[in-house]
C-alpha positions in Angstrom: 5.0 -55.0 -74.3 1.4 -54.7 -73.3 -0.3 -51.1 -74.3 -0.2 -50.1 -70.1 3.7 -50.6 -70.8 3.9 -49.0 -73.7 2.2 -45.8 -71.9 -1.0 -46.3 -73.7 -4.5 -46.9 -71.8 -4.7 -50.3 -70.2 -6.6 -53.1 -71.9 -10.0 -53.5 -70.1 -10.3 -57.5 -70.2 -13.8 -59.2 -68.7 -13.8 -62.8 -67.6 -15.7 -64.8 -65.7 -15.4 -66.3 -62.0 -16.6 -69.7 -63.0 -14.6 -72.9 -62.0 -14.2 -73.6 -65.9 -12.7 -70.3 -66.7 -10.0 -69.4 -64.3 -7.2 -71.6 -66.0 -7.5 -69.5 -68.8 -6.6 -66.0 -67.3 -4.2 -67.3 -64.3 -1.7 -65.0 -63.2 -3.3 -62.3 -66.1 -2.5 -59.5 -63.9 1.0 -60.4 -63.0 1.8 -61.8 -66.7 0.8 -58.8 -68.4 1.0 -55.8 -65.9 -1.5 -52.9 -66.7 -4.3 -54.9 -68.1 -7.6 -54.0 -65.8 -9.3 -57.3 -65.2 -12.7 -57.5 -64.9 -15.1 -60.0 -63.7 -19.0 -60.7 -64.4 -21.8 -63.0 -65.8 -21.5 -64.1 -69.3 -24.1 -62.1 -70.1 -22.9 -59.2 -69.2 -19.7 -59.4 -70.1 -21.1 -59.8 -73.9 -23.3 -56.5 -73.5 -20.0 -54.7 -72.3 -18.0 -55.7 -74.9 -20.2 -54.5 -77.7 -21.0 -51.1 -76.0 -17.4 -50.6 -75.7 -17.3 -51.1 -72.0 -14.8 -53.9 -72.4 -11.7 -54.1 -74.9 -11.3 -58.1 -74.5 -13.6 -60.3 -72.9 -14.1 -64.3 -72.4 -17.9 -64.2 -73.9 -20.3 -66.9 -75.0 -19.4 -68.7 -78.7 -23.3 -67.3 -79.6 -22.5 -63.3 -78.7 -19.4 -63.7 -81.0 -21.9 -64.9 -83.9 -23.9 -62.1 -82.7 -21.5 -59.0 -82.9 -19.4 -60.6 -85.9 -21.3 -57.7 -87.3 -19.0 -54.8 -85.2 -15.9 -56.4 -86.1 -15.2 -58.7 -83.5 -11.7 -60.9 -83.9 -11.3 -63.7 -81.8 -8.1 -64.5 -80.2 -7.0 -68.0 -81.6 -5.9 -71.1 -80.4 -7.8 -70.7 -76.5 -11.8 -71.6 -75.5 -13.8 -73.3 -73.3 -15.3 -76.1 -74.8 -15.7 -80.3 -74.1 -15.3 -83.5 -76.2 -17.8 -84.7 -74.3 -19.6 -84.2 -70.5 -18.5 -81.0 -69.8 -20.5 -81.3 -66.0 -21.2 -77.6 -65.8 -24.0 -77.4 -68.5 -27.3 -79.4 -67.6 -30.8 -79.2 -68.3 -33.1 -80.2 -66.1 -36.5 -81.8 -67.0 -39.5 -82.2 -64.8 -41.7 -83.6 -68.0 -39.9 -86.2 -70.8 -37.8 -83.6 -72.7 -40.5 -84.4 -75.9 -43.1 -82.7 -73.8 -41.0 -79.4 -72.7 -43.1 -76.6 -73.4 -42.0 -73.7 -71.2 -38.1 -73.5 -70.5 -36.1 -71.1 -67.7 -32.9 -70.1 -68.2 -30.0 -69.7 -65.9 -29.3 -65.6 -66.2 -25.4 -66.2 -67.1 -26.5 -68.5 -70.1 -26.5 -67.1 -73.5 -24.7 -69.8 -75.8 -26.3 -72.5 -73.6 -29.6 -71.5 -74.3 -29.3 -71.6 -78.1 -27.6 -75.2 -77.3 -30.6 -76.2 -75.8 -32.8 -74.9 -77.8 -30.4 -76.8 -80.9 -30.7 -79.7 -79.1 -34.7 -80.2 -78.2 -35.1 -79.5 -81.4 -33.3 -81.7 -83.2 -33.5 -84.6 -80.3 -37.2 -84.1 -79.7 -39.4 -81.7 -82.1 -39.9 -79.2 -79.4 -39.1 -75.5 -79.5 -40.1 -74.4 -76.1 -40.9 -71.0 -75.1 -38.4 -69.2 -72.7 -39.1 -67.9 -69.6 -37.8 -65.2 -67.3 -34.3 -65.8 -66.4 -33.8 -67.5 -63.2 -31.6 -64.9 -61.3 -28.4 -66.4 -59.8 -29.1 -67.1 -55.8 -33.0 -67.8 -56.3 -33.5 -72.2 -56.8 -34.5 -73.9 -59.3 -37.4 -75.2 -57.2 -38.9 -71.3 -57.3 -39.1 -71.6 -61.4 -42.6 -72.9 -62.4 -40.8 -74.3 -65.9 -41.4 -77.8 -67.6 -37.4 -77.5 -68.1 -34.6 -75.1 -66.0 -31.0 -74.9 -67.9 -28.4 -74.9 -65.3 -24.6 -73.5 -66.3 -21.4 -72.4 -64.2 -20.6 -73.8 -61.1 -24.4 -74.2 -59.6 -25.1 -76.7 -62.2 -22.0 -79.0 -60.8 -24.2 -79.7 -57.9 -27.7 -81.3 -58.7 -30.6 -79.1 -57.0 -32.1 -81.1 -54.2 -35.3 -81.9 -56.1 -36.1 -85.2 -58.4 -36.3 -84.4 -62.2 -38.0 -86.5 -65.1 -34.5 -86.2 -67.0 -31.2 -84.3 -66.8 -29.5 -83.8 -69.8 -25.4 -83.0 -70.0 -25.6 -80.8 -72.7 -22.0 -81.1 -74.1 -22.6 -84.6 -74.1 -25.7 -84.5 -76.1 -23.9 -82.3 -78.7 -21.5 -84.8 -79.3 -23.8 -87.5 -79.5 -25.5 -85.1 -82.2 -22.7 -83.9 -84.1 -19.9 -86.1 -83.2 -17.9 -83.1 -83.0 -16.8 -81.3 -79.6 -18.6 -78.2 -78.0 -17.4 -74.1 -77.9 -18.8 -72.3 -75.1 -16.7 -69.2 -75.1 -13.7 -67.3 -77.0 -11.8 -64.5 -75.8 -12.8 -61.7 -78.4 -11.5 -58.3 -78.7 -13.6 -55.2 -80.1 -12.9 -54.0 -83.6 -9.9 -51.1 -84.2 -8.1 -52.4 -80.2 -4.5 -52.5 -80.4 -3.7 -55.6 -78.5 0.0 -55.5 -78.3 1.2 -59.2 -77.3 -1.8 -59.8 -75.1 -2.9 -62.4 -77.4 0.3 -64.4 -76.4 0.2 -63.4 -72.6 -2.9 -65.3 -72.9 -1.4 -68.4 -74.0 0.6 -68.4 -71.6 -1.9 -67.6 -68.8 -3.6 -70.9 -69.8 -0.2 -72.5 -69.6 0.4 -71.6 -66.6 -3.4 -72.2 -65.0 -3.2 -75.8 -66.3 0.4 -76.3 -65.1 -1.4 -75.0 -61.7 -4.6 -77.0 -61.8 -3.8 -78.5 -58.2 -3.4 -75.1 -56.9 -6.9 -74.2 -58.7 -8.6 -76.7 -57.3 -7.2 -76.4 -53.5 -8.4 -72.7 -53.5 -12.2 -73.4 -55.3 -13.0 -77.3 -55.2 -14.2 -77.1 -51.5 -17.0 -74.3 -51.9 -18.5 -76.4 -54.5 -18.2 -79.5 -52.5 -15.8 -81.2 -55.3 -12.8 -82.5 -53.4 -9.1 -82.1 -55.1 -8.7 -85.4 -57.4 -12.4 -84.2 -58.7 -11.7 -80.7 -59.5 -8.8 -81.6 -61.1 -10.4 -84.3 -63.1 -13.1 -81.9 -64.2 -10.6 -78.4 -65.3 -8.3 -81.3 -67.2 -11.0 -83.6 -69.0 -14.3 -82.3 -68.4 -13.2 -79.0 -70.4 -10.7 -78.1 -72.9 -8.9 -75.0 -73.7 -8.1 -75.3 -76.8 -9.7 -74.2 -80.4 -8.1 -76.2 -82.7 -10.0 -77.4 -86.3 -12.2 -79.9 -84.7 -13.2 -76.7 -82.4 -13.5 -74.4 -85.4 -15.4 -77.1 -87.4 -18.1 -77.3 -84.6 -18.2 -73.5 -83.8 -19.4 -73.0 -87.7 -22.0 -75.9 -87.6 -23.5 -74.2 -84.3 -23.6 -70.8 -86.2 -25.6 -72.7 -89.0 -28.0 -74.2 -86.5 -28.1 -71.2 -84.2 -28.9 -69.5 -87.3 -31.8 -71.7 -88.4 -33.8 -71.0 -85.2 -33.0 -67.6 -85.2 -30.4 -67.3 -82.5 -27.5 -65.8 -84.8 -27.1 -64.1 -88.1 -26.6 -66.1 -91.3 -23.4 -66.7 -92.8 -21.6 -65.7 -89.9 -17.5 -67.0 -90.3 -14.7 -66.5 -87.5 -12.1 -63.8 -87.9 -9.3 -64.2 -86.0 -6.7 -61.7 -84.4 -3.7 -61.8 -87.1 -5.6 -63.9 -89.8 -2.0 -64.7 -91.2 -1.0 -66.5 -87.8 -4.2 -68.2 -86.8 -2.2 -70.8 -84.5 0.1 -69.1 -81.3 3.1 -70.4 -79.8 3.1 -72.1 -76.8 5.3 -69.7 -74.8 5.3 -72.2 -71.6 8.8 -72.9 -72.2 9.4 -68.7 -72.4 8.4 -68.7 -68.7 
């Protein structure tokens, strides 16, 4: 019983409209009835959740490692992540990336940012400065950057201008690490009673990926990606799992984030129900 059921104040959960995102809370609304959801940027979802605006939301890996500090649990077994080109994460280069000195930022990116800032680093001795955020709408051609980082669905289509280098940024951390990418959790604030949301969830991603074909059919088209492409991208492009290879890579980007300065040290995960870290698969409870 969720807490709307159980006549307590509805859950306030924030996702995002991305391409990437929507298997995750398919059919939230009509799954668990009561829950008010909430769409935004990344970004903002992040600053929501830790003023208290948002009970649950699906933020960037980094903002977790970030707010750790408030008591933040994440909600285990469910991300966004990639093994491997994840499409929807690029950085584009107008100089070789060894000579990157000034870097914009797409104004949804948080966890991005830090990856690319991991990654020029470690691939090419560079630690640029960043820029103004490039505001969702303006193009990349109005940013006056060596380098612009690209996330969300405008980064699945290259701008219409010739770069030095483009760089799939999921891709590079594997070729780095070996190890797959996070790029978001669900997370829920310190002292919320979640009821059985965390398994709703579960099956919400059950659900989206059992409905992949509908997905695509509603949003491929407005990003020019025809059906057979979509669905290629929502079922190998990403992952929605957080399993130990997951886990494994999450605490070696807290270390690195944390070298740079982009998280606090000695950050671990806590999860919702530490004692039951993985959740049934309630697909077959449909």
């Amino acid at each position: 019983m969720s807490q709307a059921e159980a006549g307590r104040s509805p859950l306030r959960v924030g996702a995002v409209r991305y391409l990437n995102a929507k298997p995750l809370y398919f059919g939230l609304e009509a799954i668990a009835p009561g829950v008010l959801l909430e769409m935004d940027l990344p970004s903002r979802l992040a600053d929501r959740l830790a003023s208290g605006g948002l009970d649950v939301a699906l933020i960037p890996s980094v903002e977790y490692l970030r707010g750790a500090h408030l008591g933040y649990r994440i909600i285990p077994g469910l991300a966004i992540a990639s093994a491997g080109p994840v499409r929807s994460v690029k950085l584009y280069s107008r100089v070789p990336f060894g000579r990157v000195g000034r870097l914009a930022l797409d104004e949804g990116s948080r966890t991005s940012q830090a990856l690319a800032l991991v990654w020029l680093l470690e691939a090419h001795g560079v630690r640029p400065e960043v820029v103004e955020p490039l505001p969702m709408g303006v193009p990349v051609q109005e940013s006056t950057a060596d380098a612009v980082l690209l996330i969300g669905d405008r980064a699945m289509r290259d701008p219409d201008e010739p770069f030095h280098a483009v760089v799939d940024l999921a891709e590079a951390w594997r070729g780095l690490t070996g190890l797959p990418f996070v790029f978001a959790l669900w997370v829920a604030r310190a002292g919320v009673e979640l009821g059985d949301l965390p398994e709703r969830l579960v099956r919400c991603r059950a659900e989206g990926l059992a409905n992949v074909g509908a997905i695509a059919e509603r949003d491929g088209p407005g990003l020019g990606l025809d059906r057979d492409d979509c669905i290629g991208y929502l079922t190998r492009n990403i992952s929605y799992d957080l399993g130990e290879a997951e886990e494994q890579a999450l605490r070696l980007f807290a270390r690195k984030a944390a070298a740079l300065g982009l998280a606090p040290e000695d950050v671990d995960l806590a999860f919702v129900n530490a004692q039951s870290r993985r959740l049934p698969d309630l697909a077959s409870r449909r």
